[in-house]
BAKELO-621927 format. One line per 2 residues: number of its first residue (from 1); their letters; for each residue x, y, z of C-alpha. Coordinates in Angstrom, 1 decimal. Example, Ala and Ser with C-alpha at 12.3 -4.5 7.8 and 13.67 -1.06 7.14 Angstrom:
1 = AS = 12.3,-4.5,7.8 | 13.7,-1.1,7.1
// end
This chain:
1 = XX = -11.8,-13.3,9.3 | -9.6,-15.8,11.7
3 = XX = -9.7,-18.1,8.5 | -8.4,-15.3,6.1
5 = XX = -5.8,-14.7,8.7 | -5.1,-18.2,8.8
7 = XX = -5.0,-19.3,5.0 | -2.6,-15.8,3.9
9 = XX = -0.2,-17.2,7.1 | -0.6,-20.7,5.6
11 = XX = 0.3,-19.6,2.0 | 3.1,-17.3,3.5
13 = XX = 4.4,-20.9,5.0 | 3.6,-22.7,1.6
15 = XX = 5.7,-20.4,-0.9 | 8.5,-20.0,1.6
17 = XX = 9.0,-24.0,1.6 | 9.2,-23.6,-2.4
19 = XX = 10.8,-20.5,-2.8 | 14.3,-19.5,-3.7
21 = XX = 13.1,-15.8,-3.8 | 12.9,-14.3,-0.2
23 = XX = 13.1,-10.6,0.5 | 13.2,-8.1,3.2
25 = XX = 13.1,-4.7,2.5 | 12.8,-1.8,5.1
27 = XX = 11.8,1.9,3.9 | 12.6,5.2,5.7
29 = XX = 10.0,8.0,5.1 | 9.5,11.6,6.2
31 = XX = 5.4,10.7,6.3 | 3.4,8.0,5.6
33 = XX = 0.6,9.2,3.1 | -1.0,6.7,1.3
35 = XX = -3.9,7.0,-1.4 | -3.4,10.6,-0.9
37 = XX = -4.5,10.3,2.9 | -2.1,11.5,5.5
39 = XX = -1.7,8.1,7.5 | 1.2,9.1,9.7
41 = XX = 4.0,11.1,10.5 | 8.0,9.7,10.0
43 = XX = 8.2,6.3,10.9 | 10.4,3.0,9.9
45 = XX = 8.5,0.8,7.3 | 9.9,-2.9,6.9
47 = XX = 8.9,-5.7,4.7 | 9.3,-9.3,4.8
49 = XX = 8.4,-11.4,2.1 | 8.5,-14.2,-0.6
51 = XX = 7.9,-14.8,-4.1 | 7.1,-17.9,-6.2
53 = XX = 5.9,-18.7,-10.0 | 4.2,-15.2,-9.7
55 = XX = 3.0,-15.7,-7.1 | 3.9,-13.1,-3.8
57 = XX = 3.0,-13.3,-0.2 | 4.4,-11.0,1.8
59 = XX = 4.3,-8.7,5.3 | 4.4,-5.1,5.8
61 = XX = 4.6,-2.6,8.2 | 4.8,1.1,9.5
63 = XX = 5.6,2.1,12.8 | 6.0,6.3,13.6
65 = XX = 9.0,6.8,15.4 | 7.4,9.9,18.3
67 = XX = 4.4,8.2,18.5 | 2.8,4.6,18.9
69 = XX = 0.6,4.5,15.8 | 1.4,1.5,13.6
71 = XX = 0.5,-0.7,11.1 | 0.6,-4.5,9.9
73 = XX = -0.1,-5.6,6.5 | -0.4,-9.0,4.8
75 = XX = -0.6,-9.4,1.6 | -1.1,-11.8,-1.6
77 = XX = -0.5,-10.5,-5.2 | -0.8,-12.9,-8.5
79 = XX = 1.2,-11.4,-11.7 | -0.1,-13.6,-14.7
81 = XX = 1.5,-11.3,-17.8 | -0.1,-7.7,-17.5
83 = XX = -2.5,-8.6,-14.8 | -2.2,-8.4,-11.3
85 = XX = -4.5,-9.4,-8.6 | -4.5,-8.4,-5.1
87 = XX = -5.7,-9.4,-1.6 | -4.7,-7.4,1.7
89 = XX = -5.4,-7.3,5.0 | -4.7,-3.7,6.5
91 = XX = -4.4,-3.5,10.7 | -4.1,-0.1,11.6
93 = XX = -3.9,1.1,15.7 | -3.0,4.6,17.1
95 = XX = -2.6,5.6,20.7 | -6.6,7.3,20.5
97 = XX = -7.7,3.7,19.0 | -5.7,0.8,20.3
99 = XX = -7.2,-1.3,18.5 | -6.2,-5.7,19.2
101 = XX = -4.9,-7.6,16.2 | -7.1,-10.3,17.1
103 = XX = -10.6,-8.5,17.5 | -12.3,-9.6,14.0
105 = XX = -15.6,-7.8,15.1 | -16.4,-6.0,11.9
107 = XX = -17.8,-3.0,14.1 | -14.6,-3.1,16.8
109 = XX = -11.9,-4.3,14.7 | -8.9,-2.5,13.4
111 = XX = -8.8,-4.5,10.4 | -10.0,-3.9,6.9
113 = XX = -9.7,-6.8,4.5 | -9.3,-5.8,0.7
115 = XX = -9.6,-7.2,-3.4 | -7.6,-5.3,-6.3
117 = XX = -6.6,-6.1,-9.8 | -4.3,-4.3,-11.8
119 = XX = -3.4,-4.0,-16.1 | -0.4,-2.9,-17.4
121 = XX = -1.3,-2.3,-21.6 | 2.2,-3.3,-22.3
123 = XX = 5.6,-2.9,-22.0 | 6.2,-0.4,-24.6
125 = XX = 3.2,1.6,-23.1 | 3.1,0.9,-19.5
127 = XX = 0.2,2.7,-18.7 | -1.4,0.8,-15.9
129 = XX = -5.1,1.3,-14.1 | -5.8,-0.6,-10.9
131 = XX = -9.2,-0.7,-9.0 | -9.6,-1.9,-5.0
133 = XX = -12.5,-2.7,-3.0 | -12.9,-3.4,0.8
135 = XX = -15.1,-5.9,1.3 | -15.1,-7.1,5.1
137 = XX = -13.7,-5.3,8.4 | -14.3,-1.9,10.3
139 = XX = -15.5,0.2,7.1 | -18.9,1.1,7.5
141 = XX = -20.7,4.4,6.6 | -22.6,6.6,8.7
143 = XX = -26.0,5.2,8.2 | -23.9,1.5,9.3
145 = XX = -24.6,0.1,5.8 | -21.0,-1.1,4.6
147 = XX = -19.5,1.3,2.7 | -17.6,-0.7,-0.4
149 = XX = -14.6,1.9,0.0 | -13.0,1.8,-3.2
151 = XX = -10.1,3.4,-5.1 | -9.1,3.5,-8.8
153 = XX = -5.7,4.8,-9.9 | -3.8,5.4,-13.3
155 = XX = -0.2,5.1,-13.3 | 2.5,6.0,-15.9
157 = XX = 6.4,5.4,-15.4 | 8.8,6.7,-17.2
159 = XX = 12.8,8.1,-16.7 | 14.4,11.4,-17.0
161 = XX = 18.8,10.5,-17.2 | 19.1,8.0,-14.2
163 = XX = 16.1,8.8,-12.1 | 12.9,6.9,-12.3
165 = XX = 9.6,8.6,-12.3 | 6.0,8.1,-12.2
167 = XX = 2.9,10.0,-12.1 | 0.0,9.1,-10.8
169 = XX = -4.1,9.5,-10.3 | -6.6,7.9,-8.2
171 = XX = -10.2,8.8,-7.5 | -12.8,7.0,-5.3
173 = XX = -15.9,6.3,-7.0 | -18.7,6.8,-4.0
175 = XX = -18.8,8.0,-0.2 | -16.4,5.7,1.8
177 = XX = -12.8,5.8,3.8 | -11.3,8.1,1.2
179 = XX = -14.3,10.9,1.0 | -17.9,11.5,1.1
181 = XX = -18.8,10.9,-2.4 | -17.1,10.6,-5.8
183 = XX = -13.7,13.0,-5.7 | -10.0,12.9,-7.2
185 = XX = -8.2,12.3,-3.6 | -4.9,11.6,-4.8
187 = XX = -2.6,13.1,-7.8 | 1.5,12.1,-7.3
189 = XX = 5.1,12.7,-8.9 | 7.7,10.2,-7.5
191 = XX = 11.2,10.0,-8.0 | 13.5,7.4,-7.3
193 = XX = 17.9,8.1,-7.6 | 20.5,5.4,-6.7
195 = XX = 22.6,7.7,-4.4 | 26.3,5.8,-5.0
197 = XX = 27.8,6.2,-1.7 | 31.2,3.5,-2.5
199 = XX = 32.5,1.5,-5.7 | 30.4,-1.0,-4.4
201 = XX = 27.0,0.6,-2.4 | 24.7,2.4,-3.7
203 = XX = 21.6,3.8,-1.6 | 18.3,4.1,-2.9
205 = XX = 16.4,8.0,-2.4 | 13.0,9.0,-3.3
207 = XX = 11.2,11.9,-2.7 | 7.0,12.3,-3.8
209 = XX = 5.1,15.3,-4.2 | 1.3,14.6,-3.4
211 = XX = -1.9,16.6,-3.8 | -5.1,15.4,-2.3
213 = XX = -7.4,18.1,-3.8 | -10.9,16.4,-1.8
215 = XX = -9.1,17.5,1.0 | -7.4,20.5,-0.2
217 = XX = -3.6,19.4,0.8 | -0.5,18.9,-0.5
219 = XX = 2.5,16.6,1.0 | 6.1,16.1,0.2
221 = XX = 7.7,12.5,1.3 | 11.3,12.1,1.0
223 = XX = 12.5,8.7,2.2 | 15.7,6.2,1.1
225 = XX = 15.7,2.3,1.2 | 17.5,-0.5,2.5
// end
Protein backbone atom coordinates (compact mmCIF):
# COMPACT_ATOMS: atom_id res chain seq x y z
CA UNK A 1 0.00 0.00 0.00
CA UNK A 2 3.23 2.44 0.86
CA UNK A 3 3.84 1.99 -3.00
CA UNK A 4 0.25 3.04 -4.07
CA UNK A 5 0.70 5.94 -1.75
CA UNK A 6 3.90 6.61 -3.18
CA UNK A 7 3.24 6.32 -7.16
CA UNK A 8 -0.45 8.65 -6.78
CA UNK A 9 2.09 11.34 -4.73
CA UNK A 10 4.64 10.68 -7.59
CA UNK A 11 2.03 11.27 -10.43
CA UNK A 12 0.51 14.19 -8.40
CA UNK A 13 4.37 15.61 -8.70
CA UNK A 14 4.46 14.49 -12.46
CA UNK A 15 1.32 16.35 -13.86
CA UNK A 16 1.88 19.38 -11.72
CA UNK A 17 5.43 19.86 -13.51
CA UNK A 18 3.38 19.64 -16.99
CA UNK A 19 0.35 21.23 -16.12
CA UNK A 20 -1.11 24.61 -16.80
CA UNK A 21 -4.36 23.47 -15.15
CA UNK A 22 -4.22 23.67 -11.26
CA UNK A 23 -7.20 23.96 -9.03
CA UNK A 24 -8.24 24.34 -5.48
CA UNK A 25 -11.63 24.22 -4.60
CA UNK A 26 -13.10 24.14 -1.04
CA UNK A 27 -16.93 23.13 -0.39
CA UNK A 28 -19.12 24.07 2.60
CA UNK A 29 -21.84 21.48 3.55
CA UNK A 30 -24.56 21.11 6.12
CA UNK A 31 -23.52 17.04 6.21
CA UNK A 32 -21.32 14.97 4.60
CA UNK A 33 -23.41 11.95 3.12
CA UNK A 34 -21.89 10.17 0.62
CA UNK A 35 -23.22 6.97 -1.44
CA UNK A 36 -26.27 7.53 0.62
CA UNK A 37 -24.31 6.84 3.89
CA UNK A 38 -24.38 9.46 6.56
CA UNK A 39 -20.45 10.10 6.82
CA UNK A 40 -20.47 13.20 8.98
CA UNK A 41 -22.03 16.06 10.36
CA UNK A 42 -21.13 19.96 8.91
CA UNK A 43 -17.66 20.21 8.13
CA UNK A 44 -15.20 22.31 5.64
CA UNK A 45 -14.32 20.18 2.50
CA UNK A 46 -11.21 21.49 0.41
CA UNK A 47 -9.65 20.20 -2.74
CA UNK A 48 -6.34 20.56 -4.29
CA UNK A 49 -5.59 19.43 -7.47
CA UNK A 50 -4.29 19.18 -11.09
CA UNK A 51 -5.30 18.31 -14.48
CA UNK A 52 -3.30 17.25 -17.62
CA UNK A 53 -4.24 15.66 -21.32
CA UNK A 54 -7.19 14.01 -19.33
CA UNK A 55 -5.60 13.05 -17.10
CA UNK A 56 -6.48 14.32 -13.13
CA UNK A 57 -4.72 13.75 -9.91
CA UNK A 58 -5.99 15.41 -7.21
CA UNK A 59 -6.45 15.70 -3.07
CA UNK A 60 -9.52 15.90 -1.03
CA UNK A 61 -10.67 16.33 2.19
CA UNK A 62 -13.46 16.69 4.89
CA UNK A 63 -12.92 17.82 8.25
CA UNK A 64 -16.39 18.27 10.73
CA UNK A 65 -16.17 21.45 12.34
CA UNK A 66 -17.58 20.19 16.43
CA UNK A 67 -15.88 17.20 16.12
CA UNK A 68 -12.48 15.65 15.03
CA UNK A 69 -13.65 13.17 12.42
CA UNK A 70 -11.94 13.72 9.13
CA UNK A 71 -10.99 12.52 6.00
CA UNK A 72 -8.06 12.48 3.25
CA UNK A 73 -8.56 11.39 -0.19
CA UNK A 74 -6.28 10.94 -3.20
CA UNK A 75 -7.29 10.40 -6.23
CA UNK A 76 -6.54 9.57 -10.09
CA UNK A 77 -9.31 9.83 -12.78
CA UNK A 78 -8.56 9.23 -16.84
CA UNK A 79 -11.37 10.93 -19.14
CA UNK A 80 -10.70 9.23 -22.64
CA UNK A 81 -14.12 10.54 -24.60
CA UNK A 82 -17.23 9.04 -22.60
CA UNK A 83 -15.10 6.87 -20.40
CA UNK A 84 -13.76 7.57 -17.20
CA UNK A 85 -11.60 5.57 -15.01
CA UNK A 86 -11.04 5.84 -11.39
CA UNK A 87 -8.56 5.06 -8.59
CA UNK A 88 -8.97 6.35 -4.89
CA UNK A 89 -7.53 6.04 -1.85
CA UNK A 90 -10.16 6.92 1.01
CA UNK A 91 -8.53 7.61 4.85
CA UNK A 92 -11.14 8.00 7.13
CA UNK A 93 -10.43 8.61 11.33
CA UNK A 94 -13.03 9.68 13.96
CA UNK A 95 -12.42 10.48 17.60
CA UNK A 96 -13.81 6.52 18.57
CA UNK A 97 -11.23 5.25 15.74
CA UNK A 98 -8.13 7.25 15.50
CA UNK A 99 -6.94 5.57 13.05
CA UNK A 100 -2.69 6.63 11.64
CA UNK A 101 -2.40 7.61 8.05
CA UNK A 102 0.52 5.43 7.79
CA UNK A 103 -0.77 2.09 9.32
CA UNK A 104 -1.29 -0.01 5.87
CA UNK A 105 -2.31 -3.17 7.99
CA UNK A 106 -5.24 -4.27 5.93
CA UNK A 107 -6.99 -5.44 9.31
CA UNK A 108 -5.84 -1.95 11.46
CA UNK A 109 -5.76 0.55 8.72
CA UNK A 110 -8.05 3.43 8.16
CA UNK A 111 -7.59 3.18 4.52
CA UNK A 112 -9.60 1.69 1.83
CA UNK A 113 -8.04 1.68 -1.66
CA UNK A 114 -10.62 1.72 -4.60
CA UNK A 115 -11.16 0.97 -8.84
CA UNK A 116 -14.19 2.70 -10.84
CA UNK A 117 -15.04 3.37 -14.41
CA UNK A 118 -17.62 5.44 -15.59
CA UNK A 119 -19.78 5.95 -19.39
CA UNK A 120 -21.42 8.83 -20.41
CA UNK A 121 -23.84 7.50 -23.80
CA UNK A 122 -23.34 10.90 -25.17
CA UNK A 123 -23.70 14.35 -25.00
CA UNK A 124 -27.07 14.70 -26.32
CA UNK A 125 -28.11 11.87 -23.89
CA UNK A 126 -25.87 12.13 -20.92
CA UNK A 127 -27.07 9.30 -19.11
CA UNK A 128 -24.09 7.93 -17.36
CA UNK A 129 -23.59 4.47 -15.16
CA UNK A 130 -20.49 4.11 -13.04
CA UNK A 131 -19.44 0.92 -11.04
CA UNK A 132 -16.64 0.91 -8.00
CA UNK A 133 -14.92 -1.77 -6.26
CA UNK A 134 -12.60 -1.82 -3.23
CA UNK A 135 -10.02 -4.04 -3.61
CA UNK A 136 -7.31 -3.63 -0.80
CA UNK A 137 -7.54 -1.93 2.86
CA UNK A 138 -9.76 -2.25 6.07
CA UNK A 139 -13.02 -3.77 4.27
CA UNK A 140 -13.49 -7.11 5.29
CA UNK A 141 -16.76 -8.95 6.19
CA UNK A 142 -17.76 -10.66 9.16
CA UNK A 143 -16.67 -14.10 8.42
CA UNK A 144 -12.89 -11.91 7.57
CA UNK A 145 -13.19 -12.92 3.89
CA UNK A 146 -12.78 -9.48 1.97
CA UNK A 147 -15.75 -8.21 1.17
CA UNK A 148 -15.40 -6.62 -2.63
CA UNK A 149 -17.63 -3.53 -1.38
CA UNK A 150 -19.02 -2.32 -4.45
CA UNK A 151 -21.38 0.39 -5.68
CA UNK A 152 -23.19 1.08 -9.08
CA UNK A 153 -24.92 4.28 -9.82
CA UNK A 154 -27.03 5.89 -12.71
CA UNK A 155 -26.89 9.46 -13.26
CA UNK A 156 -28.90 11.86 -15.38
CA UNK A 157 -28.34 15.80 -15.60
CA UNK A 158 -30.31 18.08 -16.88
CA UNK A 159 -31.48 22.08 -16.17
CA UNK A 160 -34.66 23.71 -15.11
CA UNK A 161 -34.10 28.01 -16.14
CA UNK A 162 -30.55 28.59 -14.56
CA UNK A 163 -30.22 25.79 -12.04
CA UNK A 164 -28.53 22.57 -12.73
CA UNK A 165 -29.96 19.35 -11.70
CA UNK A 166 -29.29 15.77 -11.54
CA UNK A 167 -30.88 12.69 -10.32
CA UNK A 168 -29.35 9.98 -9.32
CA UNK A 169 -29.41 5.96 -8.23
CA UNK A 170 -26.97 3.64 -6.85
CA UNK A 171 -27.31 0.14 -5.50
CA UNK A 172 -24.61 -2.28 -4.11
CA UNK A 173 -24.64 -5.51 -5.65
CA UNK A 174 -23.61 -8.02 -2.42
CA UNK A 175 -23.03 -7.70 1.47
CA UNK A 176 -20.26 -5.20 2.02
CA UNK A 177 -19.58 -1.40 3.55
CA UNK A 178 -22.80 -0.14 2.04
CA UNK A 179 -25.33 -3.12 3.41
CA UNK A 180 -25.67 -6.68 4.10
CA UNK A 181 -26.68 -7.87 0.76
CA UNK A 182 -27.93 -6.53 -2.57
CA UNK A 183 -30.18 -3.11 -1.71
CA UNK A 184 -30.87 0.33 -3.48
CA UNK A 185 -28.77 2.56 -0.64
CA UNK A 186 -28.82 5.71 -2.30
CA UNK A 187 -31.54 7.65 -4.54
CA UNK A 188 -30.59 11.85 -4.90
CA UNK A 189 -31.91 15.25 -6.44
CA UNK A 190 -29.19 17.96 -6.60
CA UNK A 191 -29.40 21.38 -7.41
CA UNK A 192 -26.83 23.72 -8.13
CA UNK A 193 -27.74 28.04 -8.53
CA UNK A 194 -24.99 30.71 -9.08
CA UNK A 195 -26.11 33.04 -6.28
CA UNK A 196 -24.81 36.64 -8.01
CA UNK A 197 -23.79 38.54 -4.94
CA UNK A 198 -21.87 41.78 -7.21
CA UNK A 199 -21.50 42.77 -11.06
CA UNK A 200 -18.57 40.79 -10.78
CA UNK A 201 -19.01 37.56 -7.99
CA UNK A 202 -21.18 35.15 -8.17
CA UNK A 203 -21.37 32.29 -5.36
CA UNK A 204 -22.09 28.93 -6.04
CA UNK A 205 -25.30 27.06 -3.75
CA UNK A 206 -26.52 23.66 -3.83
CA UNK A 207 -28.72 21.88 -1.85
CA UNK A 208 -29.47 17.64 -2.24
CA UNK A 209 -32.27 15.74 -1.11
CA UNK A 210 -31.17 12.06 -0.38
CA UNK A 211 -33.01 8.81 0.46
CA UNK A 212 -31.11 5.73 1.59
CA UNK A 213 -34.14 3.32 1.70
CA UNK A 214 -31.63 0.02 2.98
CA UNK A 215 -31.43 2.18 5.78
CA UNK A 216 -34.69 3.72 5.93
CA UNK A 217 -33.42 7.57 5.97
CA UNK A 218 -33.62 10.59 4.30
CA UNK A 219 -31.00 13.68 4.38
CA UNK A 220 -31.09 17.21 3.13
CA UNK A 221 -27.44 18.87 2.36
CA UNK A 222 -27.31 22.39 1.59
CA UNK A 223 -23.75 23.63 0.97
CA UNK A 224 -22.09 26.75 -1.32
CA UNK A 225 -18.63 26.68 -2.98
CA UNK A 226 -15.60 28.55 -3.23
Amino acid sequence: MKKTITLIVILFCAISAQSQDVFINADFVSSYIWRGMDSGNACVQPSLGVNWKGLTAYAWGSTEFRNKNNEIDLSLEYECKNLTLYANNYFTQTEEEPFKYFNYNSHSTGHTFEIGAGYMLSEKLPLSISWYTVFAGNDYRGNEKRAWSSYCEVSYPFSVKDVSMSIEAGFTPWEGMYSNKFNVVNVGLSATKELKITSNFSLPIFGKLIANPYEEQVYFVFGLSL
